[in-house]
C-alpha positions, 0 to 999 in steps of 0.5 A: 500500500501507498501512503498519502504522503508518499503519493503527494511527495511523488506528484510535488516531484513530477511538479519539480516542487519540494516535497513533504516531510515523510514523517508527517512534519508539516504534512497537517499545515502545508500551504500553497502548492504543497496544499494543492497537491494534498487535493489533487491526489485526492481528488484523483483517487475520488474520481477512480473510485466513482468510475466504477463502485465495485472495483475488486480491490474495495470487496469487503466480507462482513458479518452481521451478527443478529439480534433476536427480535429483530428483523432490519440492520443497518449496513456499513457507513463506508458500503457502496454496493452490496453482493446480494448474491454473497448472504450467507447465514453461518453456524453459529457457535453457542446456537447449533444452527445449521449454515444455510445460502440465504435467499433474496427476495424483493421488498415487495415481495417480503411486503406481499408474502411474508410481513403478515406472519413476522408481524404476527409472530410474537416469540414461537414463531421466531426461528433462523431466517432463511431469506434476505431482501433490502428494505425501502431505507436501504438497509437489509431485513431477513425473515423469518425474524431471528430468534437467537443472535445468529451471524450472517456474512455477506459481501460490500464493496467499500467507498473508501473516505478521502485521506487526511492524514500523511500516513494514511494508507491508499485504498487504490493497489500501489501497481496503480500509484501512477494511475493516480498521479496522471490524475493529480498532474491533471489537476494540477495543470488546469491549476496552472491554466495549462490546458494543453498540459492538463488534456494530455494527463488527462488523456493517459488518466482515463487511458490508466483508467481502463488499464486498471479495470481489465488488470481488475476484473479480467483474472477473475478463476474460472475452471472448466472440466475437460473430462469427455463424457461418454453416452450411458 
């Protein structure tokens, strides 16, 4: 991982600009270009990420662990996007459950099929919850409402906060570093109302970009059998 820090000192040095203390001495207070740089490498990386939400880097697994009674939870602050695909109701130690793929329904199908029942259910209808589905305030309920605090583990993708201190860590690969300083230079470039300059950064930016999402998404493992099955 690449650190704030270290991503700006290297675009003040593509500026031909002093960089900052690497220990973070003055990283707080810089002003002027040194300031200036501190932005441009976050607003590079802000623009990577809302070019596509669910780069394989931001995958985060989590596990949400129930409350009895209690249908609806919250997702994480930082959530972009959720692999409904991923809820997972794991076995749980202490409770003896039996892990089980949680299915998906919509809202309105929970709203249609089954409210009336977890509505109507006091305590001896409550068991482990077998569906999921995504509520109107977009969080995510399951039904049937849980009796016990069962974990349930799906997959998020992240969107990451802006850096603010020098040795925060880039949530962007270090292989991309570069990606993220044609990024900057961009910025930095219209600052200077260097338009032509600010076009050609731009241009290897969108092009690193791309490069990015296929090194990203096209190594995804796939396996394919190669036995030759014969007729029964």
């Amino acid at each position: 991982m690449v650190t704030y820090v270290s991503l700006t000192n290297e675009l003040l040095r593509r500026l031909n600009e002093v960089p900052l203390d690497t220990a973070g001495d003055g990283f707080d207070t810089a002003r002027n270009v040194q300031a200036l740089a501190k932005d441009a490498v976050n607003n590079s990386i802000r623009l990577i990420l809302q070019d596509g939400r669910e780069w394989p880097f931001l995958k985060t697994t989590y596990t949400q662990t129930l409350s009895a009674g209690t249908r609806t939870y919250d997702f994480p602050t930082d959530t972009s996007t959720v692999d409904w695909d991923s809820f997972y109701l794991k076995k749980t130690p202490g409770i003896g459950n039996q892990p089980n793929k949680l299915g998906i329904i919509t809202f309105e199908d929970y709203t249609q099929n089954y409210r009336v029942t977890d509505d109507s259910d006091t305590g001896s209808g409550l068991s482990a919850p077998t569906l999921a589905y995504q509520t109107l305030e977009e969080k995510f309920g399951v039904t049937p409402v849980p009796d016990n605090s069962y974990e349930v583990e799906y997959v998020y993708w992240s969107y990451p906060s802006d850096m603010t201190v020098y040795n925060d860590e880039c949530s962007i690969p270090s292989r991309f570093k570069h990606v993220i300083v044609d990024g900057a230079m961009m910025f930095m470039m219209r600052f200077r109302s260097n338009e032509q300059s600010a076009s050609v950064h731009q241009s290897n930016f969108e092009q690193g970009i791309k490069t990015m999402r296929r090194l990203s998404t096209d190594d995804e493992l796939y396996l394919r059998s190669t036995v030759i099955r014969g007729r029964s």
